[in-house]
C-alpha positions in Angstrom: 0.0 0.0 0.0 1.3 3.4 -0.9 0.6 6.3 1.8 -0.9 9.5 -0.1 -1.0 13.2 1.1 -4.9 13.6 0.9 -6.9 15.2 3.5 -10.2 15.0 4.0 -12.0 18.6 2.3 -14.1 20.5 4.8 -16.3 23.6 4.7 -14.4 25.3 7.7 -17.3 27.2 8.7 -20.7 25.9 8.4 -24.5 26.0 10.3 -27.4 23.6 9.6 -30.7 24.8 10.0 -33.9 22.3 11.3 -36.7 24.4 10.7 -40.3 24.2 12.2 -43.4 26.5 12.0 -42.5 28.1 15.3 -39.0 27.9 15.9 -35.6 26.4 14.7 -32.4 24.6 15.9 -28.9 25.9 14.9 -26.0 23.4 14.6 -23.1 25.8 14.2 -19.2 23.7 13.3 -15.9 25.7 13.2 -12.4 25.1 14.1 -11.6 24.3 17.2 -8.5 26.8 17.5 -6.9 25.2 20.5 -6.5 22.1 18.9 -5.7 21.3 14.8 -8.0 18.8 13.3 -11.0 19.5 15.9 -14.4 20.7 15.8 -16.2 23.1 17.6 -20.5 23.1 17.7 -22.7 25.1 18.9 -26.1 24.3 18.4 -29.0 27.2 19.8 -32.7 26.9 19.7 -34.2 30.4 17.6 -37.9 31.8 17.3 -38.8 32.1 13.5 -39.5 35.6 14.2 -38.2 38.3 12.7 -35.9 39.6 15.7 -34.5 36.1 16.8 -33.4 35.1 12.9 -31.5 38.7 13.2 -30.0 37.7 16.6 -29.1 34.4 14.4 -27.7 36.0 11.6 -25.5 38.6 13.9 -24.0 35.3 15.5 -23.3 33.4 12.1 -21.4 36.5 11.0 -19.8 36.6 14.4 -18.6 33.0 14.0 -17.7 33.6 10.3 -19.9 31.0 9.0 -19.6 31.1 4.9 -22.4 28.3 4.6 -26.0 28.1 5.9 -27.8 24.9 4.6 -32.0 24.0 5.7 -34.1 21.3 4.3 -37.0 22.6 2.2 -39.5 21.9 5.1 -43.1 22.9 3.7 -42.6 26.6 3.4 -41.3 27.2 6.6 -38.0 27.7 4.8 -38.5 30.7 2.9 -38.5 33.6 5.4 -35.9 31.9 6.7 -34.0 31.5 4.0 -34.8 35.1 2.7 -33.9 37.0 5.8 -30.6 35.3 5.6 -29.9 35.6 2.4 -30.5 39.5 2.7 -28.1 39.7 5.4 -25.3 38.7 3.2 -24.8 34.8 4.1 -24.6 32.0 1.6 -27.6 30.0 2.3 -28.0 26.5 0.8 -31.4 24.9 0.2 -31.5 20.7 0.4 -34.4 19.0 -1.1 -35.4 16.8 1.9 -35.5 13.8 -0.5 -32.6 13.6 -1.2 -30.8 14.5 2.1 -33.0 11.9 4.1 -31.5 9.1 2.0 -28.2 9.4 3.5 -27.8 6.9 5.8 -27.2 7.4 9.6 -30.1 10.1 10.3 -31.1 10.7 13.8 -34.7 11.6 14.9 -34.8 14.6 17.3 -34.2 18.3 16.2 -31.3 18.6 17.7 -29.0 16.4 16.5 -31.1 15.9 13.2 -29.9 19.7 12.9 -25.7 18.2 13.9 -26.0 15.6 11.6 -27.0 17.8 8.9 -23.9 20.6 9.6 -22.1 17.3 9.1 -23.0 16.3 5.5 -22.9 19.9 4.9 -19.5 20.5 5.9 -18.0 17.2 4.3 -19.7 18.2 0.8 -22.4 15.4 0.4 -24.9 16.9 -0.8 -25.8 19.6 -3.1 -28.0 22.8 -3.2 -31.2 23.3 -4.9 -32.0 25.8 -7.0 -33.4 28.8 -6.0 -34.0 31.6 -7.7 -33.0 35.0 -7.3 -35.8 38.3 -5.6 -37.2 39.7 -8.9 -37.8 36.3 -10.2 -39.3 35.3 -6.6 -41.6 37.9 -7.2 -42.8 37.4 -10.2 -43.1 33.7 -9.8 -45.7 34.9 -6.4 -47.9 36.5 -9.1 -47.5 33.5 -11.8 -48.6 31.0 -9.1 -51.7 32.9 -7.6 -53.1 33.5 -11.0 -52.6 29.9 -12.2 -54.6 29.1 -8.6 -57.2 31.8 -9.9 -57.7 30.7 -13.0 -58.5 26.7 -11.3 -60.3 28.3 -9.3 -62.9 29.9 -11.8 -62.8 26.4 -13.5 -64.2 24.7 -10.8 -66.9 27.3 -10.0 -67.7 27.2 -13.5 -67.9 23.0 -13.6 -70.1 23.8 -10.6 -72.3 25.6 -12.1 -72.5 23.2 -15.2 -73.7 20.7 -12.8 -76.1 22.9 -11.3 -77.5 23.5 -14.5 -77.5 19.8 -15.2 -79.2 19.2 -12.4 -82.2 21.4 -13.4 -82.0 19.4 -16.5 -80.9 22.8 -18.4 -78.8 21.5 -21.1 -77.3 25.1 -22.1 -73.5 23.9 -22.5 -74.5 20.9 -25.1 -75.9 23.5 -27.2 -73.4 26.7 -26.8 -70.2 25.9 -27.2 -69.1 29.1 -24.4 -71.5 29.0 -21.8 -70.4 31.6 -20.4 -70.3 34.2 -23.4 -72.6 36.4 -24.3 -75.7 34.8 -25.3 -74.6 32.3 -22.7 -74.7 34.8 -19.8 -78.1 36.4 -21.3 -79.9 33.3 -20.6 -78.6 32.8 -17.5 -79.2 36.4 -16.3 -82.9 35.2 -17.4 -83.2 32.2 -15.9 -82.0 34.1 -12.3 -84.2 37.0 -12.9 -87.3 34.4 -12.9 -88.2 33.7 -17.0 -89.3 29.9 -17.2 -90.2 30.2 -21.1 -87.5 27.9 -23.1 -89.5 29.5 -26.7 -88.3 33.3 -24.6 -85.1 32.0 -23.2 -83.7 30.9 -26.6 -84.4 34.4 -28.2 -81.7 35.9 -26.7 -79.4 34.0 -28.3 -76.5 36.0 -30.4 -74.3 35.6 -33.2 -74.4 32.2 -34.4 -75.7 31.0 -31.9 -78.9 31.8 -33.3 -78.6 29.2 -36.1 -79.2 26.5 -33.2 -82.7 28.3 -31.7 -84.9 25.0 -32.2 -82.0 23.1 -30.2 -81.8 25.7 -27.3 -85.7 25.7 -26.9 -85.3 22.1 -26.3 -82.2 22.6 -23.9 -83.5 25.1 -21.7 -86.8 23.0 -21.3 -86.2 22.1 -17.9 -87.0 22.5 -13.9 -84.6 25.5 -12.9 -86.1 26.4 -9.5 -85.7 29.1 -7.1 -82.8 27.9 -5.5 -81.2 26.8 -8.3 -81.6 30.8 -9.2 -79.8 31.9 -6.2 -76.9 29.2 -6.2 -76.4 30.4 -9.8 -76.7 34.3 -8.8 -73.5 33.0 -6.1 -71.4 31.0 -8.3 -71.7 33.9 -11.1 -70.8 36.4 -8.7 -68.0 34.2 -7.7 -66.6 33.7 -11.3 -66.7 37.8 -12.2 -65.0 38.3 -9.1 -62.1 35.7 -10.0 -61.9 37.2 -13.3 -61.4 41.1 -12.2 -58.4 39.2 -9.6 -57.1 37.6 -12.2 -56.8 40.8 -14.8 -55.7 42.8 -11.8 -52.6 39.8 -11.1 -51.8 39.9 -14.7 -51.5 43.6 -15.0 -49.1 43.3 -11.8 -47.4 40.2 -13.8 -46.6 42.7 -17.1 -45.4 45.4 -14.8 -42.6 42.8 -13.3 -41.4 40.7 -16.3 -41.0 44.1 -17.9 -37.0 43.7 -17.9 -37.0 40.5 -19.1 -38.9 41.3 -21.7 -36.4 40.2 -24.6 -36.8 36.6 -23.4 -40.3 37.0 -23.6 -40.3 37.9 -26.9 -38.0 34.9 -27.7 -40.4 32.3 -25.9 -43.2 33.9 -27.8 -41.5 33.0 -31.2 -41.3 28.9 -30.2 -44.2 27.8 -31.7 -46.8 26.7 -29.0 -45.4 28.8 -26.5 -47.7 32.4 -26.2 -46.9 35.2 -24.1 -49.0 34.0 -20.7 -46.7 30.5 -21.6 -43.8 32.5 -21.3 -44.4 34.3 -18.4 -44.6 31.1 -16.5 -41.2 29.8 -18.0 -39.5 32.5 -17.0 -40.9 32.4 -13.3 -40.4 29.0 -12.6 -36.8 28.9 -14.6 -35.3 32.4 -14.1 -33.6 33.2 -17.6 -29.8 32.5 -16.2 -29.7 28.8 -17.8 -26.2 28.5 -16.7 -27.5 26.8 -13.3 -28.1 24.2 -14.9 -25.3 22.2 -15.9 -27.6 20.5 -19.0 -30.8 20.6 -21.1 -31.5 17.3 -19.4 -31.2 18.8 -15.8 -33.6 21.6 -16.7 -35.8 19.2 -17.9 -35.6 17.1 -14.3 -35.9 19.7 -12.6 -38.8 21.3 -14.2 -40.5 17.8 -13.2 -40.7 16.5 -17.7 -37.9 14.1 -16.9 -40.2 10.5 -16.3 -39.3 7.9 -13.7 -38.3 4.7 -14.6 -39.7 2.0 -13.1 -38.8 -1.5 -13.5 -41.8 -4.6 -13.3 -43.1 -6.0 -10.1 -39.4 -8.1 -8.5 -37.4 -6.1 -9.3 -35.4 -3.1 -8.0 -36.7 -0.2 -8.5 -34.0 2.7 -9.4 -34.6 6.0 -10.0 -32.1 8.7 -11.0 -32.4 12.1 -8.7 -30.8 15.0 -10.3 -27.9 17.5 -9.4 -30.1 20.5 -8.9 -33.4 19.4 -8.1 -36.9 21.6 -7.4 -37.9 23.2 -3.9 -40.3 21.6 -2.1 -43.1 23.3 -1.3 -42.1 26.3 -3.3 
């Protein structure tokens, strides 16, 4: 056997983070100054408030820590994370995944938050990516009006149903119930008209090429109830739609400087501008962080697992960089 001059690699100054709703525990490792090859730890239970993660951050920069890693814990993380990261520390986010799978985890906080300054500091695992404020932002407004838009969805499939229900066939017939001839009749129906022959007049456009079919649709049993739930749910829906207009006017106003990639999205073909908008939230438009096309794609959650048949061993392939949980 031939001796060798390798050492093992350490992040000489490093903190782990376990994070809960209410409060977190600090694993701090450094040097142990008195004697070479030694650690020192110090490992402090914090609030999640705003003044204790200050009192935190004064005493990583008082210990010199260069590295702050935390699990991506539901989305307790992200003040965390953020506060830190504005007070000039370099803040590592671990998908929980992946960490977990390391073998030798302990159960309790506190040494679940040692354990993790350990891997940290001996370089086995890797961060996640995360992207950087303006794109943060803008990724808050993608996500709320993709949950808008669900949103109306589902009120609108409710109210389908509710149509169905009073055997109103209006959305066999019109292909957009809720255009305009489609919101005439139900304005109509709410407002108390029974009459299928009166009902179908107010058909538009060409809608009005299908009268004989609509009479037959909108013969039905719509009752006073059914009027008020319909009143609700169509109350519910305009009111989605003026949020959701409102969101995307904030949306244009903060991927204004990006909008040359925008414009480059938009000329892919089946990619539009809303398309784009999301991209560029969800990716950033640095592509440098990731190290290739296929760990974008992983990341972005296209890459497909493989899985092999019932008896046998069942591998799958986790990437570098992979997405926040709970982001």
């Amino acid at each position: 056997m031939e001796a060798t001059d390798e050492t093992i690699q350490l992040v000489e100054r490093v903190a782990a983070l376990d994070i809960g709703k209410a409060s977190l525990m600090a694993c701090i490792r450094v040097p142990n100054e008195r004697t070479v090859g030694r650690r020192r730890q110090e490992v402090t239970e914090y609030a999640t408030t705003t003044g204790a993660l200050l009192r935190l951050a004064d005493r990583l920069r008082e210990l010199g820590v260069t590295r702050v890693a935390m699990e991506a814990t539901s989305d307790y993380w992200k003040p965390v994370f953020y506060l830190l990261e504005a007070e000039g520390l370099q803040c590592w986010l671990l998908n929980a995944t992946h960490v977990k799978n390391v073998p030798g985890r302990p159960k309790t906080d506190k040494l679940d938050a040692v354990w993790l300054a350990k891997v940290v500091e001996r370089g086995m695992c890797a961060p996640s990516f995360v992207p950087p404020k303006p794109i943060r932002r803008l990724r808050d407004l993608t996500r709320y009006r993709r949950s808008l838009i669900r949103d109306r969805t589902r009120e609108k499939q409710r109210l389908e149903k509710l149509l169905e229900d009073a055997q109103i066939k209006l959305s066999v017939v019109a292909s957009d119930m809720f255009g305009v001839s489609g919101r005439a009749i139900l304005a109509a129906l709410i407002a108390g008209h029974r009459d299928p022959v009166v009902l179908a007049e107010l058909a538009r456009g060409r809608l009005r090429s299908k009268i004989s079919q609509l009479r037959e649709a909108l013969t039905g049993h719509f009752q006073d109830h059914h009027a008020l739930l319909c009143a609700k749910m169509l109350d519910r829906v305009d009111a989605m739609t003026a949020d959701i207009a409102e969101v995307s006017t904030a949306i244009e106003a903060a991927i204004r400087p990006y909008e040359a990639q925008v414009n480059q999205l938009d000329e892919v073909t089946g990619i539009g501008v809303t398309c784009a908008q999301e991209l560029i939230a969800e990716l950033g438009v640095d592509m440098t962080v990731f190290p290739t096309a296929a760990h974008l794609a992983s990341w972005a959650r296209f890459a497909p697992r493989h899985r092999l048949p019932l008896g046998h061993v069942t591998m799958t392939v986790y990437p570098i960089m992979s997405p926040e949980v709970g982001a």
